[in-house]
PASERO-331615 format. One record per residue: residue number from 1; residue in one letter; chain; y, z, x of N, C-alpha, C in turn. Coordinates in nm, 4 decimals. Example, Ala and Ser with C-alpha at 12.3 -4.5 7.8 and 13.67 -1.06 7.14 Angstrom:
# PASERO-331615
SITE  nr rest kette       nv       nw       nu      cav      caw      cau       cv       cw       cu
SITE   1    a     A  -0.5690   0.7800   1.3190  -0.4500   0.7800   1.2300  -0.3300   0.7800   1.3200
SITE   2    s     A  -0.2250   0.7080   1.2850  -0.1060   0.7140   1.3670   0.0030   0.7870   1.2900
//
This chain:
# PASERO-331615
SITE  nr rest kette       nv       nw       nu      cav      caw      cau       cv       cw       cu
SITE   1    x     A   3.3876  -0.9672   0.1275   3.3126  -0.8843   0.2226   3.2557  -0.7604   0.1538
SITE   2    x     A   3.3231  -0.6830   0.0677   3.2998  -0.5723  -0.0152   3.1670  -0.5902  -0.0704
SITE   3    x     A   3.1526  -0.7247  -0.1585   3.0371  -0.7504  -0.1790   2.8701  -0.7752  -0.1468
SITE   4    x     A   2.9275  -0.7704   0.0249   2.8223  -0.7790   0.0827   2.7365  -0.6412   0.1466
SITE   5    x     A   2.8436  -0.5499   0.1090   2.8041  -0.4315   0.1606   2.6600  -0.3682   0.0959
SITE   6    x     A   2.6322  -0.4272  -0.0158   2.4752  -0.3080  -0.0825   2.3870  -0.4987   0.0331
SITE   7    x     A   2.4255  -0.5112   0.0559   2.3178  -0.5817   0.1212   2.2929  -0.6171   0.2225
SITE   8    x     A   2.3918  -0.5423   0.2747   2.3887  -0.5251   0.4656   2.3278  -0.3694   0.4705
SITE   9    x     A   2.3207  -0.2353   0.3463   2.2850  -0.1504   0.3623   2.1254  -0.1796   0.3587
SITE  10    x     A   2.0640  -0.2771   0.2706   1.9025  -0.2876   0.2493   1.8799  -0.3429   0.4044
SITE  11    x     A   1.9544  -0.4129   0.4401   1.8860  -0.5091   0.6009   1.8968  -0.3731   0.6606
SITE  12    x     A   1.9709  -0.3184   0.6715   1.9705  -0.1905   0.7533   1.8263  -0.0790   0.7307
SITE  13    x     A   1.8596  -0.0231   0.6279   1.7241   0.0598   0.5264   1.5991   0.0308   0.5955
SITE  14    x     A   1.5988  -0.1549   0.5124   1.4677  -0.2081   0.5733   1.4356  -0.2002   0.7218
SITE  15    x     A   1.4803  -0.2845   0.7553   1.4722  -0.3031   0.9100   1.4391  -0.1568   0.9756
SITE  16    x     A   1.4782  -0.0411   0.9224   1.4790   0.0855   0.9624   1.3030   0.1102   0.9458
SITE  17    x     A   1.2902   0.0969   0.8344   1.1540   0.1135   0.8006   1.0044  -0.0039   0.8653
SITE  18    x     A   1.0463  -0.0874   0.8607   0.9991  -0.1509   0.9335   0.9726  -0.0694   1.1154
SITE  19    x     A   1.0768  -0.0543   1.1646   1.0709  -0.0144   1.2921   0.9846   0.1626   1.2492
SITE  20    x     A   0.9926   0.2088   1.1727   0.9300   0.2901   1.1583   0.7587   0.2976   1.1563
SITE  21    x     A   0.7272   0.1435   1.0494   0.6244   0.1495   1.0324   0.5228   0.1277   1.2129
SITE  22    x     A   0.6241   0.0326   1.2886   0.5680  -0.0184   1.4114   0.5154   0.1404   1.5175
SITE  23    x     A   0.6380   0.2326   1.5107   0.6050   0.3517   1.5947   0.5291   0.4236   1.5026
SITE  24    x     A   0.4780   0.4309   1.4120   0.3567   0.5464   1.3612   0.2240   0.4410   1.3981
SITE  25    x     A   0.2202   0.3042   1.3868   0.1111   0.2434   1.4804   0.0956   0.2827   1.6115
SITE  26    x     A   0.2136   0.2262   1.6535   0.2068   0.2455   1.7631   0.1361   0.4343   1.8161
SITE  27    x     A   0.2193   0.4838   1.7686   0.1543   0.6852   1.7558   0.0211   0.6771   1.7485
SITE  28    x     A  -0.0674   0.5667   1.6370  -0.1863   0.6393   1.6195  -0.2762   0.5345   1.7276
SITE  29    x     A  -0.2486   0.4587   1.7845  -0.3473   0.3682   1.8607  -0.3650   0.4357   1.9855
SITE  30    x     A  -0.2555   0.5427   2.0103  -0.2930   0.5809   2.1736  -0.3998   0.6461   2.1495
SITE  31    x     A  -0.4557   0.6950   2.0620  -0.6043   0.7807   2.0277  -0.6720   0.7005   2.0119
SITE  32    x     A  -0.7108   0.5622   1.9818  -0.7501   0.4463   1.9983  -0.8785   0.4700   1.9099
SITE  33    x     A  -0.8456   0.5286   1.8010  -0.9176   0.5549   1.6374  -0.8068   0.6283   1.5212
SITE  34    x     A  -0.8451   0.5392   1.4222  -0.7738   0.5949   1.3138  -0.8514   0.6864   1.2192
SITE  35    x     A  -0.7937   0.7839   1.1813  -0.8546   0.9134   1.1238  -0.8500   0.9256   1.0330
SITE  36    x     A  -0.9301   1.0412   0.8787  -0.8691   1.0501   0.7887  -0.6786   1.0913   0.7870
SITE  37    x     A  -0.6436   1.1925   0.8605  -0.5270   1.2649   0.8651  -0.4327   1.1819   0.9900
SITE  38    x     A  -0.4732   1.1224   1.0287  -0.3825   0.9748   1.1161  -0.2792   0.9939   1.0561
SITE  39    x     A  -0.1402   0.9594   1.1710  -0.0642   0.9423   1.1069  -0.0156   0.7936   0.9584
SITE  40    x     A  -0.0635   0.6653   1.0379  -0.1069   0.5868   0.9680  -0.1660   0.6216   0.8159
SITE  41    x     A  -0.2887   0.6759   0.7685  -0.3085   0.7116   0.6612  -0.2071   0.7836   0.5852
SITE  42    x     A  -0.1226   0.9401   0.6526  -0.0232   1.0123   0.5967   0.0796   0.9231   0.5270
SITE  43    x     A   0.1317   0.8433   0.5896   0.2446   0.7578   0.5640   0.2440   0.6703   0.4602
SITE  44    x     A   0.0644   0.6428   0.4721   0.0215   0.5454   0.3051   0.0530   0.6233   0.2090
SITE  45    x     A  -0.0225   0.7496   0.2177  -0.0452   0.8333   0.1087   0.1251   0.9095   0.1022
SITE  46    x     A   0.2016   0.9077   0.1664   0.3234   0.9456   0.1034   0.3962   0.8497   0.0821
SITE  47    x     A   0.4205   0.7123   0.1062   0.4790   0.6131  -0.0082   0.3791   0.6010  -0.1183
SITE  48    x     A   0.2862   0.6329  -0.1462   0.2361   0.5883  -0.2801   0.2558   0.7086  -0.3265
SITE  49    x     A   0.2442   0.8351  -0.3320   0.3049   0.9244  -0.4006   0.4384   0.9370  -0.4342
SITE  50    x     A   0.5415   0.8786  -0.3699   0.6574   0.9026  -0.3327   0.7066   0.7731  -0.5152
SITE  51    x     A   0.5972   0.6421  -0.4520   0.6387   0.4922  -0.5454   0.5955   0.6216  -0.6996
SITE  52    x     A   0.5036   0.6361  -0.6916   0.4514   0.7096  -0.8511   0.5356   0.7828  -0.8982
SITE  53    x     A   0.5516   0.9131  -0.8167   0.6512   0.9750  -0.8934   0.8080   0.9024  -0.9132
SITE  54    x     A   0.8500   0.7989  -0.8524   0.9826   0.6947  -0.8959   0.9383   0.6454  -1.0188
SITE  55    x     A   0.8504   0.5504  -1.0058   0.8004   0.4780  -1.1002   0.7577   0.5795  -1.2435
SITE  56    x     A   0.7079   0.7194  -1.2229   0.7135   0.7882  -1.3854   0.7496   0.8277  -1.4028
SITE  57    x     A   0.9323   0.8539  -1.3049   1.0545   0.9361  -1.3633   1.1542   0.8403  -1.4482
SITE  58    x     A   1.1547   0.7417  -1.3364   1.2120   0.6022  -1.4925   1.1587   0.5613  -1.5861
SITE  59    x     A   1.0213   0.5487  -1.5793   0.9751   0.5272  -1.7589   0.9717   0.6418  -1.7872
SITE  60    x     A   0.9965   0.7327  -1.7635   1.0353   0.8299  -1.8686   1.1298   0.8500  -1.9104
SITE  61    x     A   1.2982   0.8254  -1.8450   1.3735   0.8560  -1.8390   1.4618   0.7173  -1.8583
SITE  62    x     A   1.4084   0.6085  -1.8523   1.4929   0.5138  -1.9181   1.4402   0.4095  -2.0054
SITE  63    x     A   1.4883   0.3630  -2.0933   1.4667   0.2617  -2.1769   1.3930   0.1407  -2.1528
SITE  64    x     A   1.4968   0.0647  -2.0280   1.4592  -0.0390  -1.9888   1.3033  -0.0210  -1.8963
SITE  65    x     A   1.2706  -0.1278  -1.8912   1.0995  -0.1204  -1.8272   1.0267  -0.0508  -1.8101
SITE  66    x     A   1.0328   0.0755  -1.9393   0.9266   0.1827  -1.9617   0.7816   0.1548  -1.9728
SITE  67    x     A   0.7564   0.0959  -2.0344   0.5980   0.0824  -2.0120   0.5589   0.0127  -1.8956
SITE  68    x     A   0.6266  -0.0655  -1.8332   0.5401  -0.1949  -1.7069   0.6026  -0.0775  -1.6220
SITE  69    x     A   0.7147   0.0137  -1.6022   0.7284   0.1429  -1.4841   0.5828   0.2478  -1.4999
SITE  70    x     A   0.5718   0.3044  -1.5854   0.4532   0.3533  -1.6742   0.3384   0.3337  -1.6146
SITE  71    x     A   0.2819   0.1642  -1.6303   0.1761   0.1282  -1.6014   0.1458   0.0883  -1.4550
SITE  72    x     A   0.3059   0.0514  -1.4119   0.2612   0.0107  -1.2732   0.2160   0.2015  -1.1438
SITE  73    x     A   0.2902   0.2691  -1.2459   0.2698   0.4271  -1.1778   0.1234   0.4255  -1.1963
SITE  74    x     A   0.0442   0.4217  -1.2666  -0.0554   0.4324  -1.3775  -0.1745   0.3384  -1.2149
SITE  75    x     A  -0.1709   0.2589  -1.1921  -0.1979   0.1254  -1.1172  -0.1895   0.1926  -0.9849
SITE  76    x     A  -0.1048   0.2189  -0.9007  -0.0566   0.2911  -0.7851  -0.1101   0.4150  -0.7977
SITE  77    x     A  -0.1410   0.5172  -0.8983  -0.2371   0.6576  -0.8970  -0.3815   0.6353  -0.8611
SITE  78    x     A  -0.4152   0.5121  -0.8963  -0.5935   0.4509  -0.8550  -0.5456   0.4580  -0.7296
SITE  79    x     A  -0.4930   0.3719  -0.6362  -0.4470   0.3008  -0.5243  -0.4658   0.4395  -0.4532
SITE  80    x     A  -0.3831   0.5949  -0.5150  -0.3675   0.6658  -0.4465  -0.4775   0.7832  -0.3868
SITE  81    x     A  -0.5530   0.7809  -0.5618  -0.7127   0.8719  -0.5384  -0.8161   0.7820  -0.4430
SITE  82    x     A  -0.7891   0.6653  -0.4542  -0.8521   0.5979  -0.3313  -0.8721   0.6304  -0.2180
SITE  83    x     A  -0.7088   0.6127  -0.1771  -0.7077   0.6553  -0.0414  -0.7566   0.8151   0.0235
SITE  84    x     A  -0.7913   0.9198  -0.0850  -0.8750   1.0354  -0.0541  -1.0335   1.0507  -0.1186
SITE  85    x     A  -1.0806   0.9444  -0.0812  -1.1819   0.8920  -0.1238  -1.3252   0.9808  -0.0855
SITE  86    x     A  -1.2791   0.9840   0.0703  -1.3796   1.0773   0.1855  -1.3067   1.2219   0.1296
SITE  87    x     A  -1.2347   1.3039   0.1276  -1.1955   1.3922   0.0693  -1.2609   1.4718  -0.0891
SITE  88    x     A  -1.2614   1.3604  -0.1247  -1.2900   1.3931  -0.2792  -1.4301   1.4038  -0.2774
SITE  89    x     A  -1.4949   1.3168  -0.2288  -1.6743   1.3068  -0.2143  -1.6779   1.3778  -0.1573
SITE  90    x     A  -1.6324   1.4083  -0.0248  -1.7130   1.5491   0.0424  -1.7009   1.7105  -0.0294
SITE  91    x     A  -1.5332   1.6960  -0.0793  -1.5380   1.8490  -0.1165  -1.5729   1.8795  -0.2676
SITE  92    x     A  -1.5822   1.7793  -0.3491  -1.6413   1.8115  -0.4782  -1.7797   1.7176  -0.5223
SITE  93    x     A  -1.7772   1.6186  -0.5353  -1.9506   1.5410  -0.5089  -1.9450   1.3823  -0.4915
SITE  94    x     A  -2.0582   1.3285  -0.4625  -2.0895   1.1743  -0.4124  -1.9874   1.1326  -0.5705
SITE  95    x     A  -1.9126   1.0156  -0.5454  -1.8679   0.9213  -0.6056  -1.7331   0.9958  -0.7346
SITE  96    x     A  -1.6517   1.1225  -0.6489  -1.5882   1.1701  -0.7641  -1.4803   1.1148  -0.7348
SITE  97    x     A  -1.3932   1.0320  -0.6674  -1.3092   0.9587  -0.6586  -1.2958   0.8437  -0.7696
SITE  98    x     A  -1.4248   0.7831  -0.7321  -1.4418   0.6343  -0.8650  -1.4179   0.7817  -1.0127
SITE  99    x     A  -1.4428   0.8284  -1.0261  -1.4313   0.9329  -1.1692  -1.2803   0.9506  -1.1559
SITE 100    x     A  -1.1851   0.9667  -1.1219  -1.0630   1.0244  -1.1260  -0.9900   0.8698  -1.1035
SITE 101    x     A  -1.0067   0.7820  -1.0585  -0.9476   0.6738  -1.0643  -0.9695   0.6206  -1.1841
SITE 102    x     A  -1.1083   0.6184  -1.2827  -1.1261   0.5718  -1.3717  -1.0763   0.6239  -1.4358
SITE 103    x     A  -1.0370   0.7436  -1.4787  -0.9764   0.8057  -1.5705  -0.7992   0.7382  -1.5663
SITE 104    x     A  -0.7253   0.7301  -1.4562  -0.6400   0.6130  -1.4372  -0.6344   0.5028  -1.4800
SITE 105    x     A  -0.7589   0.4257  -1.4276  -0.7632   0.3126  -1.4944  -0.7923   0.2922  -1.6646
SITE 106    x     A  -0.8530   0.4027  -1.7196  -0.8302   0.3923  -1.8841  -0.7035   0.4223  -1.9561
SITE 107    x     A  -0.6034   0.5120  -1.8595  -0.5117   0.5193  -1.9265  -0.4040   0.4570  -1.8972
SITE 108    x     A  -0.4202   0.3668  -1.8109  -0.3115   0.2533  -1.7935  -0.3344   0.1345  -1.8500
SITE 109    x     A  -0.5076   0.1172  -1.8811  -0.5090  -0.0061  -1.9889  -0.4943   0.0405  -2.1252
SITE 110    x     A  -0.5100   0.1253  -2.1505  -0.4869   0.1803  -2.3018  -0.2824   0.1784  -2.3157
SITE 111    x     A  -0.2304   0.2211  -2.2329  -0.0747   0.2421  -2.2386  -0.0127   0.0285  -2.2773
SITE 112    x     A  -0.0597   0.0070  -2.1669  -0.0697  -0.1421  -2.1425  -0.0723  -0.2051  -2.2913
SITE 113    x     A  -0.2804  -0.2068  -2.3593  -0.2841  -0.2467  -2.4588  -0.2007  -0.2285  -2.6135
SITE 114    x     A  -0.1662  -0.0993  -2.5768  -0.1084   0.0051  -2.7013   0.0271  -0.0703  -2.7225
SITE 115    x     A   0.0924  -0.0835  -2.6056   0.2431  -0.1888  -2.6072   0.2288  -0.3151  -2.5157
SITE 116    x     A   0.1209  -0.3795  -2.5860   0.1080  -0.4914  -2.5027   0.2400  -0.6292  -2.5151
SITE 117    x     A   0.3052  -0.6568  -2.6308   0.3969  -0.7155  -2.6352   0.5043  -0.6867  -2.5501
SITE 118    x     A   0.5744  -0.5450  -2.5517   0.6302  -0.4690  -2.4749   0.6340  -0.5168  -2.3474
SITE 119    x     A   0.5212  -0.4611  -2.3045   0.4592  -0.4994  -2.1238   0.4783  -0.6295  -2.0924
SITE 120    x     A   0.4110  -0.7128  -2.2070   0.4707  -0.8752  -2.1474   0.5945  -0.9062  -2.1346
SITE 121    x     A   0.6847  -0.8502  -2.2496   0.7659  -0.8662  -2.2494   0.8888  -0.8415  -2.0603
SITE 122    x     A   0.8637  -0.7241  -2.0386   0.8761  -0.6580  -1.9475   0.8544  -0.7346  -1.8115
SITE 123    x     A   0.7049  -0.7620  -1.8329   0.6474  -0.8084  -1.7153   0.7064  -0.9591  -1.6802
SITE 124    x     A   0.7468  -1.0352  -1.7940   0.8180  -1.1687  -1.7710   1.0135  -1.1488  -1.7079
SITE 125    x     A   1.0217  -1.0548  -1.7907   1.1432  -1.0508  -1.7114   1.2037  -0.9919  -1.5947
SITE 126    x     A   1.1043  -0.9072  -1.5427   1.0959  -0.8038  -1.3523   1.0506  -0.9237  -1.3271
SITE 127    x     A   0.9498  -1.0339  -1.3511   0.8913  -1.1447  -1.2640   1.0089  -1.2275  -1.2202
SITE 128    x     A   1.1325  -1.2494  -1.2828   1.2224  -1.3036  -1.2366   1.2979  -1.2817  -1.0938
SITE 129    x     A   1.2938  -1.1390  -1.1206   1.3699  -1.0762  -0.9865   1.2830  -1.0832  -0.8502
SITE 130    x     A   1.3603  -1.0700  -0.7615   1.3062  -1.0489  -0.6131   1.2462  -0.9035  -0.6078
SITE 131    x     A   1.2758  -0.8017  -0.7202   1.2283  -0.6794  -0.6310   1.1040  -0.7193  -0.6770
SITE 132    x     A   1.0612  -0.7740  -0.8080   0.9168  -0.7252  -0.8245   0.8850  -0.9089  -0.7188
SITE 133    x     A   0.9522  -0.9707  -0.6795   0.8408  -1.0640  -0.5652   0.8822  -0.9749  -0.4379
SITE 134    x     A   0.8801  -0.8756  -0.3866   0.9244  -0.7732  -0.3147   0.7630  -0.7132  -0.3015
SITE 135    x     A   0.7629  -0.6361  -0.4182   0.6198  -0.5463  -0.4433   0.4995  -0.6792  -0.4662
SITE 136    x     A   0.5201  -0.7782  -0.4786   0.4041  -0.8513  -0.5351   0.3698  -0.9300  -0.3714
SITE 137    x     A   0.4157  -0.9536  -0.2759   0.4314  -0.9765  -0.2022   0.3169  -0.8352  -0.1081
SITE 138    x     A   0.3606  -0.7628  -0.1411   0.3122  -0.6535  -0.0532   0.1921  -0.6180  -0.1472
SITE 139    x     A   0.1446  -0.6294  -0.2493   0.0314  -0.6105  -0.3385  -0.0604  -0.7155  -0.2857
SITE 140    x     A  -0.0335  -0.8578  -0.2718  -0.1386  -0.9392  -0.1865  -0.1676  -0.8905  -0.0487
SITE 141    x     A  -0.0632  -0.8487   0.0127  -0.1048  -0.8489   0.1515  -0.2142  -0.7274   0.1943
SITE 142    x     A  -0.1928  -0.6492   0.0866  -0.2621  -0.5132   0.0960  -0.4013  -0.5660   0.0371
SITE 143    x     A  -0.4133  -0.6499  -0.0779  -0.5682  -0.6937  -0.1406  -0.6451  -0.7937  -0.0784
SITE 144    x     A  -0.5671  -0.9179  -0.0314  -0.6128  -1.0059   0.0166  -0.5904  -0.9978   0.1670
SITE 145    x     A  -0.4553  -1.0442   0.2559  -0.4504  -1.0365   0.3271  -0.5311  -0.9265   0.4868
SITE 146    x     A  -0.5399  -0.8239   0.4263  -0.5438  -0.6990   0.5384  -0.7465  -0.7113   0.5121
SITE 147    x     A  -0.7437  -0.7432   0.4014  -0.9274  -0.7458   0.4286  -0.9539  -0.8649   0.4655
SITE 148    x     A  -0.9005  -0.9518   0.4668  -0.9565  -1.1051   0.5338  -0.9081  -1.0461   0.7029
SITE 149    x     A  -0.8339  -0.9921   0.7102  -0.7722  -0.9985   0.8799  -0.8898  -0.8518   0.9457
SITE 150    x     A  -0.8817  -0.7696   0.8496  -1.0122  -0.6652   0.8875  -1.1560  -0.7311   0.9080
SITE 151    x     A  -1.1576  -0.8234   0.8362  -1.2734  -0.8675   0.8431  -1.3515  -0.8272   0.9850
SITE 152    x     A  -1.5052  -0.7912   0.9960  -1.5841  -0.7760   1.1198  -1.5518  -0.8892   1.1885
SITE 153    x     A  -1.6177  -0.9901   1.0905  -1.6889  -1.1371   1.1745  -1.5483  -1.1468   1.2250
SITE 154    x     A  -1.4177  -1.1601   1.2044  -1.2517  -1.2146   1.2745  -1.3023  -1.1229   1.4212
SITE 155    x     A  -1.3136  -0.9938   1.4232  -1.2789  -0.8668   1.4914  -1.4056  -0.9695   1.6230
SITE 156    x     A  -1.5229  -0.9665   1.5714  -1.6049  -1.0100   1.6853  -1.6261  -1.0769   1.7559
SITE 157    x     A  -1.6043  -1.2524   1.6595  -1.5710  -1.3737   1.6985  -1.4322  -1.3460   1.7703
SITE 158    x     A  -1.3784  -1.2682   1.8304  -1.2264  -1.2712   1.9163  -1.2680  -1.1571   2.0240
SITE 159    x     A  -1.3393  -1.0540   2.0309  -1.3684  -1.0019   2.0950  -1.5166  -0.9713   2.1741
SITE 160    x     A  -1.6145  -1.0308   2.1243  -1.7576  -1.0397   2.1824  -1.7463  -1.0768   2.3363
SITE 161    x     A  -1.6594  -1.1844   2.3342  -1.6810  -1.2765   2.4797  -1.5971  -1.1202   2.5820
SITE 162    x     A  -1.5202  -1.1013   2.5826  -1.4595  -0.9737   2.5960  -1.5975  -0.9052   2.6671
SITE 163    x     A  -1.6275  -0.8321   2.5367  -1.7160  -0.7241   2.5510  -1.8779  -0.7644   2.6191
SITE 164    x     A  -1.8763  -0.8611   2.6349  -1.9849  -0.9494   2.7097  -1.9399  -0.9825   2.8744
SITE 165    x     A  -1.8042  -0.9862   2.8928  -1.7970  -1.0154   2.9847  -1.7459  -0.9265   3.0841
SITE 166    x     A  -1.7055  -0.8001   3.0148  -1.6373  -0.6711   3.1077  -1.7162  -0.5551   3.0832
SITE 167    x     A  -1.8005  -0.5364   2.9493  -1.8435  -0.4091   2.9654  -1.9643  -0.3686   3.0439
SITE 168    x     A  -1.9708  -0.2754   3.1290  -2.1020  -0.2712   3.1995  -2.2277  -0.2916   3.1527
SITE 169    x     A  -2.3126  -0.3053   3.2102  -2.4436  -0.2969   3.1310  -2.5378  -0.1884   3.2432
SITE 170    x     A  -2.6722  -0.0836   3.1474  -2.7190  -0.0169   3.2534  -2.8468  -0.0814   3.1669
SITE 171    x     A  -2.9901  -0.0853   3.2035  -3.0634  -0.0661   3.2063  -3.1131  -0.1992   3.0881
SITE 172    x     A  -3.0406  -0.2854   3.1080  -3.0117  -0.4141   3.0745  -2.9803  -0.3812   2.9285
SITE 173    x     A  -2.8695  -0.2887   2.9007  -2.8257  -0.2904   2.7632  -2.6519  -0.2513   2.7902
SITE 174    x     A  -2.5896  -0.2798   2.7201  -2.4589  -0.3020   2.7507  -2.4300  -0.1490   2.7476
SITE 175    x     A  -2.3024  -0.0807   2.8484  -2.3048   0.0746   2.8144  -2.2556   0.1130   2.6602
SITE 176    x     A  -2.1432  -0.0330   2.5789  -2.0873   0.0328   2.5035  -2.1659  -0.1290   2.3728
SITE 177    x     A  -2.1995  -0.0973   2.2868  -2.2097  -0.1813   2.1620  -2.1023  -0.2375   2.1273
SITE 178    x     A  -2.1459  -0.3690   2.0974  -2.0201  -0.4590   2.0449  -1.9713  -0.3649   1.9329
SITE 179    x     A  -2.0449  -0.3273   1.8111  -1.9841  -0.2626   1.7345  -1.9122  -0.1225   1.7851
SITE 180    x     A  -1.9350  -0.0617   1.8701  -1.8304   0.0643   1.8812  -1.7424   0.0084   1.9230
SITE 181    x     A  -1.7201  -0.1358   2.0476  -1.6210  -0.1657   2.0913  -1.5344  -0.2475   1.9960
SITE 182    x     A  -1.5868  -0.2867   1.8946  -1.4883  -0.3753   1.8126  -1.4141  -0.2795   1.7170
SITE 183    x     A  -1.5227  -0.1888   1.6162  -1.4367  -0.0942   1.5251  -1.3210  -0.0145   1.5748
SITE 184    x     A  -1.3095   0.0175   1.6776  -1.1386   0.0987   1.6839  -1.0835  -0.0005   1.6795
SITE 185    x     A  -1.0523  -0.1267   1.7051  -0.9651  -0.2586   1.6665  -0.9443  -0.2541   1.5577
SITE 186    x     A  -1.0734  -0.3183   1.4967  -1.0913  -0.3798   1.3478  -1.0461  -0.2611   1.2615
SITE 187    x     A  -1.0452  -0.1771   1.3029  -1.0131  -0.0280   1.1984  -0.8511  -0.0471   1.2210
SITE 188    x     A  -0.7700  -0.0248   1.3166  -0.6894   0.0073   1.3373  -0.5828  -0.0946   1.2866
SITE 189    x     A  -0.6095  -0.2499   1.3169  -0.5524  -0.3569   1.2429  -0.5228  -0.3480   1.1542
SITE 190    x     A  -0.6569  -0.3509   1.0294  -0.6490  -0.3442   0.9081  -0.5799  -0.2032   0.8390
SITE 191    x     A  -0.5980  -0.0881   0.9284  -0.5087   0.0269   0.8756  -0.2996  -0.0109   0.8990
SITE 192    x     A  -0.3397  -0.0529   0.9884  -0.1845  -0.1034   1.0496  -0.0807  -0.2222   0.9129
SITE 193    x     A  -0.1855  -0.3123   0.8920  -0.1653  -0.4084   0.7735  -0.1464  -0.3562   0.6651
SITE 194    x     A  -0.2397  -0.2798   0.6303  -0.2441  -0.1760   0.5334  -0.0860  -0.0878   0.4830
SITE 195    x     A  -0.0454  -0.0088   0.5972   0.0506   0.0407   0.5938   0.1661  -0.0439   0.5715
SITE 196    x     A   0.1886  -0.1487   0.6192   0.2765  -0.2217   0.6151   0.3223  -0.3044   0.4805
SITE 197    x     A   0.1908  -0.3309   0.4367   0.2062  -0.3710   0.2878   0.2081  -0.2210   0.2070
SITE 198    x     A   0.1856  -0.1672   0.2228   0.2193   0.0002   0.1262   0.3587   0.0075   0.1569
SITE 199    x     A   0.4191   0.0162   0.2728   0.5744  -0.0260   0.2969   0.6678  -0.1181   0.2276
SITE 200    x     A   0.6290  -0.2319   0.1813   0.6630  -0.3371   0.1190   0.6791  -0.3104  -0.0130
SITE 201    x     A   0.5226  -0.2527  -0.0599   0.5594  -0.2552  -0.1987   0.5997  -0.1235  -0.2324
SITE 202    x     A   0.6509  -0.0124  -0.1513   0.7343   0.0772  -0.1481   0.8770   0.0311  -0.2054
SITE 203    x     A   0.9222  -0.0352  -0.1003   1.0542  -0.1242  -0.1074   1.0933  -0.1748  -0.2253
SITE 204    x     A   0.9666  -0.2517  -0.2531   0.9691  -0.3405  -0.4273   0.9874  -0.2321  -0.5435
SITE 205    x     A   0.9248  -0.1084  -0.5538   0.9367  -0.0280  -0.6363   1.0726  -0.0056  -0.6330
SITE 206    x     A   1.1367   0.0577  -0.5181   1.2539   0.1485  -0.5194   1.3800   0.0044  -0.5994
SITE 207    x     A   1.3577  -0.1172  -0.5211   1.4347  -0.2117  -0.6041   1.4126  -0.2445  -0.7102
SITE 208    x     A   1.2608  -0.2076  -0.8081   1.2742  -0.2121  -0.9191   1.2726  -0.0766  -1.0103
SITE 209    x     A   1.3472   0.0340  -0.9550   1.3817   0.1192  -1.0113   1.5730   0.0962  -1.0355
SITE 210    x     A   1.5864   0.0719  -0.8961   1.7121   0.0563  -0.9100   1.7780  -0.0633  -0.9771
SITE 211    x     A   1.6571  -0.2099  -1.0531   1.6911  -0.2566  -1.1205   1.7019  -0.2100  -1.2679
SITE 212    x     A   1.5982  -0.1644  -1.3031   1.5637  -0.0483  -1.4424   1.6831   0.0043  -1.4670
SITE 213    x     A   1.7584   0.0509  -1.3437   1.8876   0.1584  -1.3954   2.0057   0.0893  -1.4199
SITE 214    x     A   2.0483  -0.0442  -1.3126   2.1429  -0.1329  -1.3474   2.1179  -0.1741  -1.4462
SITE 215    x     A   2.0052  -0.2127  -1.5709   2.0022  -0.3051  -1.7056   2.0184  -0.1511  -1.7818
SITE 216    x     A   1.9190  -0.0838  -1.7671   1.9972   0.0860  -1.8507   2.1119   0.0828  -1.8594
SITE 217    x     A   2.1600   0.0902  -1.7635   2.3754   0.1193  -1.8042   2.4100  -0.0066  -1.8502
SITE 218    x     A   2.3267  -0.1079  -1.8683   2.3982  -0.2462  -1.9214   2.3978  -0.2385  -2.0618
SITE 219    x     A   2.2975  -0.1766  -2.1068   2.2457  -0.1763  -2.2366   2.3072  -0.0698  -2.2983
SITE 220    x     A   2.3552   0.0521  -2.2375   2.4347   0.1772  -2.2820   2.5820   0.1190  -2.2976
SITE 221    x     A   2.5931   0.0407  -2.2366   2.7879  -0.0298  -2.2289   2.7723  -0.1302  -2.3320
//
């Protein structure tokens, strides 16, 4: 039974977070638009700050999976100037986000290339574990998944007949446009998905930090 205890604490953890992620949806839909400063957005942008700074206190600080901790911080800092995308363009100029991510992205392929044996090395043996199918899991759902489900054409083809069949019309034009009536959905979904996979591969990080540290003390003994 003893043994089961670090893994009745993650069902717990998780499950916690999970129910977390549902009430900050739930919080931001009664405004029935998602915002830059939404709670939804906040919550992205503080697990990915939260995964980075984990992820570049152990490659710094331990041996084991220093460079793929390194690079995956490195990877998650794009992810993160992203998400202040409208921020960055408005208060300093058109397209200075792509500039500060790129600067990310050169120095995580340069770290990468520089110890590329290393990294493979690395990268074959976290591929074994569940934490990194934990984070990799939540890395699709966030790339692939949440933009196929955002998709317009999903949002319209499910809601047109809807908006055709309840919204008023004056002066033989509908009062509200399919498109205003679909985007607080289609926005809010895909922000909702969004979060949820930033949640995930939250999770995956913290278990592959805390794997990093169990092979550290393996390697110190």
């Amino acid at each position: 039974m003893k043994n089961l205890i670090p893994l009745i604490v993650r069902f717990i953890i998780y499950a916690i977070s999970m129910l977390g992620v549902a009430l900050i949806i739930r919080h931001d839909f009664k405004d029935a638009l998602i915002l830059e400063d939404s709670a939804i957005e906040i919550a992205q942008e503080t697990s990915l700050a939260i995964s980075i700074l984990l992820l570049g206190y152990y490659g710094k600080t331990s041996k084991a999976f220093k460079i793929f901790n390194l690079s995956l911080a490195g990877v998650l800092a794009v992810h993160f100037v992203r998400e202040f995308d409208f921020w960055l363009n408005y208060n300093l100029f058109d397209k200075s986000w792509q500039v500060f991510a790129g600067v990310f992205v050169l120095l995580t392929l340069y770290l990468m290339f520089k110890n590329f044996k290393q990294f493979v090395a690395e990268l074959v043996e976290l591929s074994k574990t569940y934490s990194f199918a934990i984070f990799l899991i939540g890395f699709i759902m966030l790339h692939v998944f949440s933009r196929l489900f955002g998709s317009k054409k999903i949002w319209n083809w499910l809601l047109e007949p809807m908006h055709n069949s309840y919204i008023s019309t004056v002066n033989g034009e509908k009062s509200i446009s399919l498109i205003d009536f679909v985007y607080p959905v289609k926005t809010g979904a895909q922000e909702g998905i969004e979060l949820l996979a930033y949640t995930i591969m939250f999770i995956g990080v913290v278990e592959i930090c805390l794997y990093t540290v169990k092979i550290s003390k393996r390697h110190q003994n």
